[in-house]
N, C-alpha and C positions, 0 to 999 in steps of 0.2 A: 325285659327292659331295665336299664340301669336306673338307680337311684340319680334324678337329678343333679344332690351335690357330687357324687361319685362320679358322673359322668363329666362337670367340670373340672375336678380333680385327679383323672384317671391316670392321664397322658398328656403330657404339656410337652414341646418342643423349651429347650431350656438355653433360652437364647443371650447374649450378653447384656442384653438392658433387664430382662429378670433376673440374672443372676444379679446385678447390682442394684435394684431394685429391693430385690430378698435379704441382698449383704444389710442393708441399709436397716432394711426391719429388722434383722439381727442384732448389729449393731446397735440400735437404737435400745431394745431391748436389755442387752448384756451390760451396757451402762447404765443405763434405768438398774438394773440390778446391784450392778455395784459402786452406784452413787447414792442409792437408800442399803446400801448393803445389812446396816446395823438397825435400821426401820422395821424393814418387808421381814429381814427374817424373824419378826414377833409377829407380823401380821401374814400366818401364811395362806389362806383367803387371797387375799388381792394378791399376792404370788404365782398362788397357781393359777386364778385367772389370768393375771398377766401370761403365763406360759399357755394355757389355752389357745387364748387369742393370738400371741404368736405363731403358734400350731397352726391354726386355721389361717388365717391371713399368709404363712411360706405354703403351704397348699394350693390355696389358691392361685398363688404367683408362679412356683415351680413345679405344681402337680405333686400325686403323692411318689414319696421316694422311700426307700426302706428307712436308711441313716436317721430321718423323722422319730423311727420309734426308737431308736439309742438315744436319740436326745432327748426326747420325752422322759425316759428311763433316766437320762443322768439328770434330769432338771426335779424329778421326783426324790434323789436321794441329796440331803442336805446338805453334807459338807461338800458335796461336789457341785451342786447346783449354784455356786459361785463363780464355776470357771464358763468360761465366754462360749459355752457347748453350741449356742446356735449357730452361734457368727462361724464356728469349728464345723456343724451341720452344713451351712450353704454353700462354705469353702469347698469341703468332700462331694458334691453335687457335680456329677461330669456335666459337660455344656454338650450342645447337639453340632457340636467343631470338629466333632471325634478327638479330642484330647481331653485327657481326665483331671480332675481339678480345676481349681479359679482359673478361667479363661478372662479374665476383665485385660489383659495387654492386648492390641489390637495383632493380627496374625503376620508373623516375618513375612511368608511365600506369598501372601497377595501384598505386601507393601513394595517385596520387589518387584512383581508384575507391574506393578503400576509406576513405580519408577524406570523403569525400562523403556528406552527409547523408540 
């Protein structure tokens, strides 16, 4: 039997209100980072828990995805843990559309169906 958090985070359907959902805690995050940019990076404690907890809360949201641990990896080394690597994580997140990358545009083929007389 799975580990309960494991079992919430295994396999998530990655649908377009999680992906934007996840963008958002990214985004939220990566300007938190580089709005205290000259702060946080004396204080790297509240850093890395900040990235923590972003870890766990796109888990949550998206399930676990490999790409999580490169961004985990680039938010651990300094001079790179500047650039917006999460918001760059959720982006690289295929959606369950079957196309790969940010699916947040609503899909052409069904907007024609539906405009279709």
């Amino acid at each position: 039997m799975l580990n309960p958090f494991l079992a919430v985070i295994h396999s998530r359907p990655v649908t377009r209100r999680r992906k934007i959902l996840a963008l958002g805690v990214a985004i939220f995050n990566d300007t938190l980072r580089l709005a205290c940019g000259g702060l946080i990076g004396f204080i790297d404690p509240i850093d890395d828990l900040a990235d923590v907890v972003t870890a766990v809360v796109l888990a949550l949201i998206l399930g676990f995805q490999w790409p999580m641990v490169c961004a985990c990896i680039a938010e651990a080394i300094p001079g790179v843990a500047v650039l917006p690597t999460w918001t760059a994580f959720v982006l690289l997140v295929p959606s369950t559309n079957g196309t790969d990358g940010p699916s947040l545009l609503p899909d052409r083929a069904a907007n024609e169906k539906n405009a279709a007389p």
